[in-house]
Every structure is written in C-alpha cells, then in structure tokens.
N, CA, C and O of each residue as an XYZ file, in Angstrom:
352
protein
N       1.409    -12.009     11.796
C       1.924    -11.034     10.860
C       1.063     -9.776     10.854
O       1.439     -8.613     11.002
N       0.019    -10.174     10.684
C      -0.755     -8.934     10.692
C      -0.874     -7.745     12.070
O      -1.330     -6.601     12.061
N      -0.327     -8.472     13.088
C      -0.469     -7.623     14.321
C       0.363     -6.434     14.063
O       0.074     -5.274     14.354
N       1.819     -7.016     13.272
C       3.146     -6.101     13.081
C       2.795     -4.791     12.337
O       3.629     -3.893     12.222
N       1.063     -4.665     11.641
C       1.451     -3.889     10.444
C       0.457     -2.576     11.330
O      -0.659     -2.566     11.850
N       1.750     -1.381     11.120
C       1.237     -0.575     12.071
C      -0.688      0.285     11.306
O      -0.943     -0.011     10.138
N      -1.521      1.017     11.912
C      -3.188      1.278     11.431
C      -2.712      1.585      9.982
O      -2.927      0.661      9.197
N      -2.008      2.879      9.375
C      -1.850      3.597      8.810
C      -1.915      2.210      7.261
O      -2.666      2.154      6.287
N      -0.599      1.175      7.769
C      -0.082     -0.195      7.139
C      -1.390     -0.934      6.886
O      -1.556     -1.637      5.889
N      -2.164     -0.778      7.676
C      -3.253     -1.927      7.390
C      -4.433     -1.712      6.489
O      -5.131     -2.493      5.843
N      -4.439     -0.307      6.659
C      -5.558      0.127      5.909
C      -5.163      0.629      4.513
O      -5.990      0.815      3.621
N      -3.605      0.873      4.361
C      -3.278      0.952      2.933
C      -3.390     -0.529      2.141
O      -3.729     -0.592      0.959
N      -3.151     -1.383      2.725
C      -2.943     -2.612      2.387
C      -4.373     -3.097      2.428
O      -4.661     -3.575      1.331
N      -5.047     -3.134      3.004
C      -6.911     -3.323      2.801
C      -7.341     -2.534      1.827
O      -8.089     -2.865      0.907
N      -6.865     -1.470      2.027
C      -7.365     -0.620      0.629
C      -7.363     -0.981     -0.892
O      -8.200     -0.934     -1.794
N      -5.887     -1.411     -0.767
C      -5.411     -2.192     -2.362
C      -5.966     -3.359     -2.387
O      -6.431     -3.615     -3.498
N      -6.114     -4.216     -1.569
C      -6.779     -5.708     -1.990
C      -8.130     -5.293     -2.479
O      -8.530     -5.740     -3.554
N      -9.085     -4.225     -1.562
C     -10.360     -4.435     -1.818
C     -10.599     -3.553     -3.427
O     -11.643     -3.507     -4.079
N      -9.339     -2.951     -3.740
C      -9.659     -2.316     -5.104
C      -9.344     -3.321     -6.076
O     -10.034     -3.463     -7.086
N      -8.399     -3.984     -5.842
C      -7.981     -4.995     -6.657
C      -9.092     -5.874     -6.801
O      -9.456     -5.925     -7.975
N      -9.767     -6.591     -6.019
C     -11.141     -7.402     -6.025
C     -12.097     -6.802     -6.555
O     -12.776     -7.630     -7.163
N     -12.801     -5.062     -6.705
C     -13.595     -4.655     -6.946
C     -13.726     -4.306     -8.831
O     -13.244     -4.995     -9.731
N     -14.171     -3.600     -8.903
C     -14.146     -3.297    -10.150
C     -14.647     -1.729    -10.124
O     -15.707     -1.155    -10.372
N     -13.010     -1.239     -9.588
C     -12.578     -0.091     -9.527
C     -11.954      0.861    -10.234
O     -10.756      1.036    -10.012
N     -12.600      1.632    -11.183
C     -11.723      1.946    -12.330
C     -10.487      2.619    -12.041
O     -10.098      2.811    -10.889
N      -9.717      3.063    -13.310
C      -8.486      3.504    -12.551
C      -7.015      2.999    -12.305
O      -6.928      1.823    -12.658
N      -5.983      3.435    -11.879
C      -4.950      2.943    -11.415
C      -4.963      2.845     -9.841
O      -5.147      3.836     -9.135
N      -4.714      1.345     -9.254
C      -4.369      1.047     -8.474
C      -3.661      2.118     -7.207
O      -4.126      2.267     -6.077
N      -2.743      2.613     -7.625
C      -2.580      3.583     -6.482
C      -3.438      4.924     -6.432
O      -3.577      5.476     -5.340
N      -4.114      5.559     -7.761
C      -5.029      6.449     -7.174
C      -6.338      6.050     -6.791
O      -7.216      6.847     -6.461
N      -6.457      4.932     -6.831
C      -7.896      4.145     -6.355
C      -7.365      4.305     -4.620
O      -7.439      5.315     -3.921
N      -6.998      3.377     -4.368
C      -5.710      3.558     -2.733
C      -5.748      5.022     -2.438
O      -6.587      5.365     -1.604
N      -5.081      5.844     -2.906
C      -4.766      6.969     -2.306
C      -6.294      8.022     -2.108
O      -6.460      8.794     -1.163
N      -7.118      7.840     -3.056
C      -8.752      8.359     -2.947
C      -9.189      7.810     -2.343
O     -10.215      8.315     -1.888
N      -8.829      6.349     -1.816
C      -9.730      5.774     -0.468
C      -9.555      5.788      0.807
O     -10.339      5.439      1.689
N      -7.767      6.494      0.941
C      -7.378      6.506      1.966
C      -7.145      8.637      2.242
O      -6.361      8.996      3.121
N      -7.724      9.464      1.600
C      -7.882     10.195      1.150
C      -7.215     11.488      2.481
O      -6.519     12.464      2.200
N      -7.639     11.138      3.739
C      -7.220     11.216      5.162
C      -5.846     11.374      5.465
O      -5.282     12.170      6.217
N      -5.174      9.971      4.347
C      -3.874      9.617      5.157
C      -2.914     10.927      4.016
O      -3.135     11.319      2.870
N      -1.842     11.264      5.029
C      -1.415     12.723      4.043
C      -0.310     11.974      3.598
O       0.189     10.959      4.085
N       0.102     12.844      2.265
C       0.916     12.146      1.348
C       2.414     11.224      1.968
O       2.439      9.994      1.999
N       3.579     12.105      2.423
C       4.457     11.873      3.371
C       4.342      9.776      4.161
O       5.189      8.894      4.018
N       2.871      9.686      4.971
C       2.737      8.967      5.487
C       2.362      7.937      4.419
O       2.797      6.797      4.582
N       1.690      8.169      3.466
C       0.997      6.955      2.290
C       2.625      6.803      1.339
O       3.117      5.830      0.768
N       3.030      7.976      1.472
C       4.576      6.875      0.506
C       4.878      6.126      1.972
O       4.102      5.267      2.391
N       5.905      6.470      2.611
C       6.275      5.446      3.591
C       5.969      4.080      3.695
O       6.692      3.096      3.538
N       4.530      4.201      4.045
C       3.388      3.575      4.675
C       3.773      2.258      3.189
O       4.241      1.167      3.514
N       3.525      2.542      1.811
C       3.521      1.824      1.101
C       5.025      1.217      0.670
O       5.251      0.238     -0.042
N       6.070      2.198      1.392
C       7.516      1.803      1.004
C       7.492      0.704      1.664
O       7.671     -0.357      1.065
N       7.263      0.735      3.051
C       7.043     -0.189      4.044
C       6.403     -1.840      3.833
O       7.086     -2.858      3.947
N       5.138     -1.801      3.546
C       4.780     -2.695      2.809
C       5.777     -3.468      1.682
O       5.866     -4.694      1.607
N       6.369     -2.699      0.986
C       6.613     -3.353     -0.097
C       8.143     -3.747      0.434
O       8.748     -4.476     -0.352
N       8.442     -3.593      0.938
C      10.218     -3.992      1.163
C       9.917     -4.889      2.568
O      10.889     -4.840      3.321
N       8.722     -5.747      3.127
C       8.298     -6.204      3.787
C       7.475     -7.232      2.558
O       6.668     -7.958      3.138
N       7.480     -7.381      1.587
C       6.848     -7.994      0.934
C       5.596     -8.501      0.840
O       5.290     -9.544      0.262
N       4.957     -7.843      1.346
C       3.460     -7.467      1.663
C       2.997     -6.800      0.296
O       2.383     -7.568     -0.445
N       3.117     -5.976      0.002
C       2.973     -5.320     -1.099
C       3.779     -4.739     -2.464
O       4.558     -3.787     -2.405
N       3.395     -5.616     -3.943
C       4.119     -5.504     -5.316
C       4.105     -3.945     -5.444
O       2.993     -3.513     -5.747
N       5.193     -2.892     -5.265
C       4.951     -1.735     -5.485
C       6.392     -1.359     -6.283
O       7.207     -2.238     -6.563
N       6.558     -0.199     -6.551
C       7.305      0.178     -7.574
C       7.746      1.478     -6.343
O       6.795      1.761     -5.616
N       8.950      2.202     -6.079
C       9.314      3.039     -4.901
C      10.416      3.487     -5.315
O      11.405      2.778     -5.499
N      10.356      4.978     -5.549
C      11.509      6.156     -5.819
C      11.694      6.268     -4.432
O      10.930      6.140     -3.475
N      12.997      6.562     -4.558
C      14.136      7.380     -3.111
C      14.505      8.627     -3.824
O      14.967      8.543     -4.962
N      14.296     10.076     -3.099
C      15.154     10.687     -3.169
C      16.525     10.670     -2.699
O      16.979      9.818     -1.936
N      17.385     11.990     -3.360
C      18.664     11.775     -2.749
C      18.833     12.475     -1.385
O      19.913     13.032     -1.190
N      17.877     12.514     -0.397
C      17.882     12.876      1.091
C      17.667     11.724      1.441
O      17.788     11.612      2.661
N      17.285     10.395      0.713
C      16.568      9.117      1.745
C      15.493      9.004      1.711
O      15.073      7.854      1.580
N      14.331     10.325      1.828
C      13.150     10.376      1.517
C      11.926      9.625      0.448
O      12.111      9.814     -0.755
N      10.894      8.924      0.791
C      10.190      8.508     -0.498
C      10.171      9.098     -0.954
O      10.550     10.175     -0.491
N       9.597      9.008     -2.692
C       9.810      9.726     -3.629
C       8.277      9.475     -4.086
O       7.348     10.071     -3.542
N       8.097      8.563     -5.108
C       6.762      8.641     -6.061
C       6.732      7.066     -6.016
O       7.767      6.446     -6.263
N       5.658      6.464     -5.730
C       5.154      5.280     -5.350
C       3.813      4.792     -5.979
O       2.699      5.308     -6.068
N       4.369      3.541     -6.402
C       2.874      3.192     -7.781
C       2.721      1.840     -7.455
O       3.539      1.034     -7.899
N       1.812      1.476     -6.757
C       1.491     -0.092     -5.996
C       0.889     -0.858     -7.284
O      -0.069     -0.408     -7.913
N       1.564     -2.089     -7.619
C       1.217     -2.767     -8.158
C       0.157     -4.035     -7.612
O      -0.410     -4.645     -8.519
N      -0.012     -4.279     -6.814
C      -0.713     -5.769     -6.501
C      -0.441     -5.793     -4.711
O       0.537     -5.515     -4.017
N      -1.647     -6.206     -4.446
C      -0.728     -7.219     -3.033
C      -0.274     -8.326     -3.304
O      -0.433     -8.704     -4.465
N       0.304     -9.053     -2.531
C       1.165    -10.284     -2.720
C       0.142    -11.173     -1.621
O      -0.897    -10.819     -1.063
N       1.003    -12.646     -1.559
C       0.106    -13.317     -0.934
C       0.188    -13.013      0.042
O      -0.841    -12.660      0.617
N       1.727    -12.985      0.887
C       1.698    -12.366      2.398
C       0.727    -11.321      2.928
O       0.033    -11.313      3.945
N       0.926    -10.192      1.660
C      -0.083     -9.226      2.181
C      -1.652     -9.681      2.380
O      -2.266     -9.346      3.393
N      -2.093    -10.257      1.620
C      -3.368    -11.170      1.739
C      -3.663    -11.368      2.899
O      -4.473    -10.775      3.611
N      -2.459    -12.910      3.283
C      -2.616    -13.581      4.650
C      -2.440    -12.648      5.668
O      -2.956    -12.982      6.735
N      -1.657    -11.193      5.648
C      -1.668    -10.246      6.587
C      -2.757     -9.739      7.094
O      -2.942     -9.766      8.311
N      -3.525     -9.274      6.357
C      -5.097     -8.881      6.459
C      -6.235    -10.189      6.339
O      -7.382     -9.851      6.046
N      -6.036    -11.287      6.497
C      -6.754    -12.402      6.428
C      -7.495    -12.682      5.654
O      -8.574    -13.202      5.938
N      -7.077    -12.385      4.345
C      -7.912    -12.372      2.789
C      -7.835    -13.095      2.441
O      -7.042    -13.789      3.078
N      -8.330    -13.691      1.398
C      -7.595    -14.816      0.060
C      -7.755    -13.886     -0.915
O      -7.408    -14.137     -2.070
C-alpha cells in the first residue's frame, strides 16, 4: 500500500500522524500544512483529497463548482493510513 502513495501523499500523511503523536499545538491541518510548508497549496488540497477518499486519511473536503478542491481540514489518520506509512 504504501508504495501506491505518490512523495507529495506520503509526506502529507507522515506529517499528520507525527503531529497527531506529538504534542503539537494547534489544529491538525495547520500543524500539516506548516510542516509541509514547501508543498504549494493546489497540491496539499489534492494531495489530502486523495488520501481521504482512499481512506488513508479522516479529512473533511470542499469541491468547488469547477471540480476543483476547495478547503480541506484533516481530521485523523486512519488505520490504513498508519499501516501505509508503517506506523502504529
């Protein structure tokens, strides 16, 4: 599973577990998005739409009416996402 998840995928998804484990103040996706700080906006919605409709990642995901992500608020990884990145 984890091979499938393209760099951009893996490191959003590492990002959220290791904030979730830490004691990171904050909300969850701006903890993520300040750690992944690099990745430009466009690619971090996707990137997290992706995840989450792959069930990798508990996220919350607006569509505009072009199709386009919209505004994206990651709730949790899930277990898959875990076992994706080889966590517990």
């Amino acid at each position: 599973m984890g091979s499938l998840l393209s760099s951009d995928e893996r490191r959003i998804l590492e990002a959220a577990h290791d904030a979730e484990t830490g004691e990171v103040e904050g909300h969850l996706t701006d903890v993520v998005r300040r750690t992944l700080g690099q990745l430009a906006g466009p690619e971090f919605r996707q990137g997290v739409a992706s995840l989450a409709g792959r069930n990798l990642l508990a996220a919350q995901v607006a569509v505009k009416a072009d199709g386009e992500v919209g505004r994206v608020v990651i709730e949790r990884t899930t277990f898959l996402g875990r076992r994706a990145i080889g966590r517990r």
